[in-house]
Biotite code that builds the C-alpha atoms (Angstrom):
import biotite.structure as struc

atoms = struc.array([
    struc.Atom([29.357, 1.118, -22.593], chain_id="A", res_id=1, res_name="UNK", atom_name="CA", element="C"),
    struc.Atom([25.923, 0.169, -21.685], chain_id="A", res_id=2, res_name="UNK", atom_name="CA", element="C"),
    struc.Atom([23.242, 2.374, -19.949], chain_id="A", res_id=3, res_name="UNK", atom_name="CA", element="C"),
    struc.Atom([23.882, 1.059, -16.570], chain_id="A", res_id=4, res_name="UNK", atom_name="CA", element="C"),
    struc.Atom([27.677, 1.325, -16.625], chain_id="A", res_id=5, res_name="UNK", atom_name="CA", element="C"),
    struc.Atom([27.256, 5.139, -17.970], chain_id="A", res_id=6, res_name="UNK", atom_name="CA", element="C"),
    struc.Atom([25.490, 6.799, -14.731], chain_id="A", res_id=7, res_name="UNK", atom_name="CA", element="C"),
    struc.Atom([27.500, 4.688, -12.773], chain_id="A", res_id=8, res_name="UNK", atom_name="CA", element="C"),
    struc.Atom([29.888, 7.678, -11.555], chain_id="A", res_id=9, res_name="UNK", atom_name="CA", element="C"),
    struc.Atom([26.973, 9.630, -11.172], chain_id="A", res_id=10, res_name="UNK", atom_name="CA", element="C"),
    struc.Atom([26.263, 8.101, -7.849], chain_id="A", res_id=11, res_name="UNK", atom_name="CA", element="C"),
    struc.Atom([29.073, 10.042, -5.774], chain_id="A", res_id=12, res_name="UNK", atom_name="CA", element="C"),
    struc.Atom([27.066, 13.229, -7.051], chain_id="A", res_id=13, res_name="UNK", atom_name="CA", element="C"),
    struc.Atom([24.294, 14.853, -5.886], chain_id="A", res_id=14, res_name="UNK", atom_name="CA", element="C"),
    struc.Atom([21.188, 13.792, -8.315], chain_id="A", res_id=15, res_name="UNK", atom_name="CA", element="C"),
    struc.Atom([19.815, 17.185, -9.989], chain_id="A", res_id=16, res_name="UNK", atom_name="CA", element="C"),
    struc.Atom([15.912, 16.914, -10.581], chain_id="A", res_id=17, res_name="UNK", atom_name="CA", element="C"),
    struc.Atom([14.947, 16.974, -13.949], chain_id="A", res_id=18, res_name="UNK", atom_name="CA", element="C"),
    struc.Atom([12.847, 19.992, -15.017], chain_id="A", res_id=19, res_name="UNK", atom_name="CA", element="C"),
    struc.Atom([9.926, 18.729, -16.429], chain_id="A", res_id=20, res_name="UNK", atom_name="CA", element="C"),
    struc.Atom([8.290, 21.329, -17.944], chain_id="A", res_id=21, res_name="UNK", atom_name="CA", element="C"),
    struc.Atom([4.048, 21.931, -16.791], chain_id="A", res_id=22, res_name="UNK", atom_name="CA", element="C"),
    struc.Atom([2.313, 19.464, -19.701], chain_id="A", res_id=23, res_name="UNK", atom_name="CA", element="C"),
    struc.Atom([4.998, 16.612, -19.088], chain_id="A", res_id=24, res_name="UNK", atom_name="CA", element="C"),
    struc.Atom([4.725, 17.031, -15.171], chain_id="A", res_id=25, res_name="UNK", atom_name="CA", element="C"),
    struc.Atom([1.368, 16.377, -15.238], chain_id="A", res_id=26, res_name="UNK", atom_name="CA", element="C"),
    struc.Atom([1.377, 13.798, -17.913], chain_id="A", res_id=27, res_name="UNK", atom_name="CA", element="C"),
    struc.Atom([4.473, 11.892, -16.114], chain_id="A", res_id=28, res_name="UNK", atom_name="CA", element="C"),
    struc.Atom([2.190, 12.001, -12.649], chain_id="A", res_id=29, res_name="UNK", atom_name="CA", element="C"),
    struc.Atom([-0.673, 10.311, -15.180], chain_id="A", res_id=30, res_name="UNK", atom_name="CA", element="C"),
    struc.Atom([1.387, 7.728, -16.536], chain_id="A", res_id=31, res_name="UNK", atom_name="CA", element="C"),
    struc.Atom([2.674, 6.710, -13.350], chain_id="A", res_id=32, res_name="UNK", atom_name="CA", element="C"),
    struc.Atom([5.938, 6.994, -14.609], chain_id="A", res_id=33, res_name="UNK", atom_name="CA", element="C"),
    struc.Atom([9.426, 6.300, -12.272], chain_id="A", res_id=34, res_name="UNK", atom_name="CA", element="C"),
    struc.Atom([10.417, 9.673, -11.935], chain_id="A", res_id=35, res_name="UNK", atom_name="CA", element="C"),
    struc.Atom([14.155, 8.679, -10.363], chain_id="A", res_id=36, res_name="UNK", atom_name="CA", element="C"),
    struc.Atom([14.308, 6.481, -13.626], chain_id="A", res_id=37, res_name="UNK", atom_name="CA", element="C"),
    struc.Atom([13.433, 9.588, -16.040], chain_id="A", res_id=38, res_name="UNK", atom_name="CA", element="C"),
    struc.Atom([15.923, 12.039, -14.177], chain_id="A", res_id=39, res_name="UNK", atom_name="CA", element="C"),
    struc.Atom([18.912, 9.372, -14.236], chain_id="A", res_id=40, res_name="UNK", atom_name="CA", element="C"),
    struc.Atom([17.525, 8.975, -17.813], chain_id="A", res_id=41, res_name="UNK", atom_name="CA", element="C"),
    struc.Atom([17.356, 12.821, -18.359], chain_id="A", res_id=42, res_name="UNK", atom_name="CA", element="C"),
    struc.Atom([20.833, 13.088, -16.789], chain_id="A", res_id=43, res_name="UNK", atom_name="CA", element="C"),
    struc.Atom([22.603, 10.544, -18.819], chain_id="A", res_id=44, res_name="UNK", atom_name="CA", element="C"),
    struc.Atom([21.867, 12.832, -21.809], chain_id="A", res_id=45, res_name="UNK", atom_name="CA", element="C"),
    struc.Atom([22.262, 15.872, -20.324], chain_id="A", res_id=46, res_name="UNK", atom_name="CA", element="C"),
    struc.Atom([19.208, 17.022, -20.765], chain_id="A", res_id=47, res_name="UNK", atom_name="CA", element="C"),
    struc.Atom([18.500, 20.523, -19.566], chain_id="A", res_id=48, res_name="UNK", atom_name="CA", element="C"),
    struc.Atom([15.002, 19.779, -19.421], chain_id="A", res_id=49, res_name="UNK", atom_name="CA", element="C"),
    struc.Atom([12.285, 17.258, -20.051], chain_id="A", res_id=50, res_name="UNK", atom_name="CA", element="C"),
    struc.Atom([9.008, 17.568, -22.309], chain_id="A", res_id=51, res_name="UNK", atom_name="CA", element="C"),
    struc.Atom([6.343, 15.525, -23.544], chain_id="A", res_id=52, res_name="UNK", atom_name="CA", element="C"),
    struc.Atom([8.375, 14.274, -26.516], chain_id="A", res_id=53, res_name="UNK", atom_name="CA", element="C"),
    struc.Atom([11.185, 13.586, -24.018], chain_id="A", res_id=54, res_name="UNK", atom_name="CA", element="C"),
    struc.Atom([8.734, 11.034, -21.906], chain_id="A", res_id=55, res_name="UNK", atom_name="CA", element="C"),
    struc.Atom([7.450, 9.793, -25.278], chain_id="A", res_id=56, res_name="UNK", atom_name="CA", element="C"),
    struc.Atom([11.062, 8.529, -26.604], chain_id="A", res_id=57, res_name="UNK", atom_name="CA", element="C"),
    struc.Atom([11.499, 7.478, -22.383], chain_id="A", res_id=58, res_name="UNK", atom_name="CA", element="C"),
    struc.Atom([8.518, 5.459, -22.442], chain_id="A", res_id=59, res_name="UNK", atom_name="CA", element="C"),
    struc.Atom([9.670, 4.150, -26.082], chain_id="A", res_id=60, res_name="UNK", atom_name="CA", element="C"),
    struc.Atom([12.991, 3.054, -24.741], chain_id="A", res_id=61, res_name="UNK", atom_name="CA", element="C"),
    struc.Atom([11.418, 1.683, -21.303], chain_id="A", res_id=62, res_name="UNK", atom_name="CA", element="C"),
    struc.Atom([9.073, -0.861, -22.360], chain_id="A", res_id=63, res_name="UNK", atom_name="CA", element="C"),
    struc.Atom([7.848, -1.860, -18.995], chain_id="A", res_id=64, res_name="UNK", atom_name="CA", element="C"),
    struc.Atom([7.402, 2.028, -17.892], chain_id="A", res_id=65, res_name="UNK", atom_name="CA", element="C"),
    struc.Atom([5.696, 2.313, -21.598], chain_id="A", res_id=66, res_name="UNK", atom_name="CA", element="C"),
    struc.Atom([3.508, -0.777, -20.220], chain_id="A", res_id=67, res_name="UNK", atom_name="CA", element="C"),
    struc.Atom([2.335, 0.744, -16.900], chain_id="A", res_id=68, res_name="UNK", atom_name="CA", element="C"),
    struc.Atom([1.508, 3.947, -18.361], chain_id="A", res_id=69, res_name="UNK", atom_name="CA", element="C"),
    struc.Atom([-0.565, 2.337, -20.949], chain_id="A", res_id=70, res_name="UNK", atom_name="CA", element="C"),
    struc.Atom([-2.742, 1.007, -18.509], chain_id="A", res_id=71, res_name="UNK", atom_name="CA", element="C"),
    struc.Atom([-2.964, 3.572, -16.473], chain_id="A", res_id=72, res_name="UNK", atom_name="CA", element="C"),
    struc.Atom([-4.046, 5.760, -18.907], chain_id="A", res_id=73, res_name="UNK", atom_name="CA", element="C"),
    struc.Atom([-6.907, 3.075, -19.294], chain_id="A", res_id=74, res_name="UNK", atom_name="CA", element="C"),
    struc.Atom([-7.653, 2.183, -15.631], chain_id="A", res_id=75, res_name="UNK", atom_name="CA", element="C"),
    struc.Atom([-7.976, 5.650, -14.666], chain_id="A", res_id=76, res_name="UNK", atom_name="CA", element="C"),
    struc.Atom([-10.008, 7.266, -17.937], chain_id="A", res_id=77, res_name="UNK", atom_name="CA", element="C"),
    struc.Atom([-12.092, 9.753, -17.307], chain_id="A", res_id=78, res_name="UNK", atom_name="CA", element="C"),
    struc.Atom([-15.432, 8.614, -17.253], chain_id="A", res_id=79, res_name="UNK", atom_name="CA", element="C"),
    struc.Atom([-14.661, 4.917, -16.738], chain_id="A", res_id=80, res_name="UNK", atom_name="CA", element="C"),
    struc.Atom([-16.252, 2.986, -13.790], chain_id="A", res_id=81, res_name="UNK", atom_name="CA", element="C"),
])
């Protein structure tokens, strides 16, 4: 089955937020990352919680999230004008 199909029961459920833990909270705000994406994500393998290595292997398996956050992380650089 492919990712879509496996949350698709999910949907009669009440979505549970993802605990992201202090360090990926504030990196996943950076990054301007989808956070409904990363908690289905997070969901789908049961994740009890999500860390910075947890946004690094969702930003490796969502290109285009991978793609926004990369530029974000430019645009907004400290120090940049």
């Amino acid at each position: 089955p492919d990712e879509a199909d496996a949350g698709a029961g999910d949907a009669k459920r009440p979505l549970k937020r993802a605990r992201l833990g202090f360090i990926a909270s504030a990196a996943a705000e950076q990054w301007g990352l989808d956070m409904e994406g990363l908690e289905l994500w997070a969901r789908r393998r049961q994740l009890p919680g999500v860390g910075v290595a947890d946004l690094l292997d969702y930003r490796q398996e969502h290109p285009e999230e991978d793609l926004a956050a990369g530029l974000s992380s430019v645009l907004f650089e400290p120090g940049r004008s």
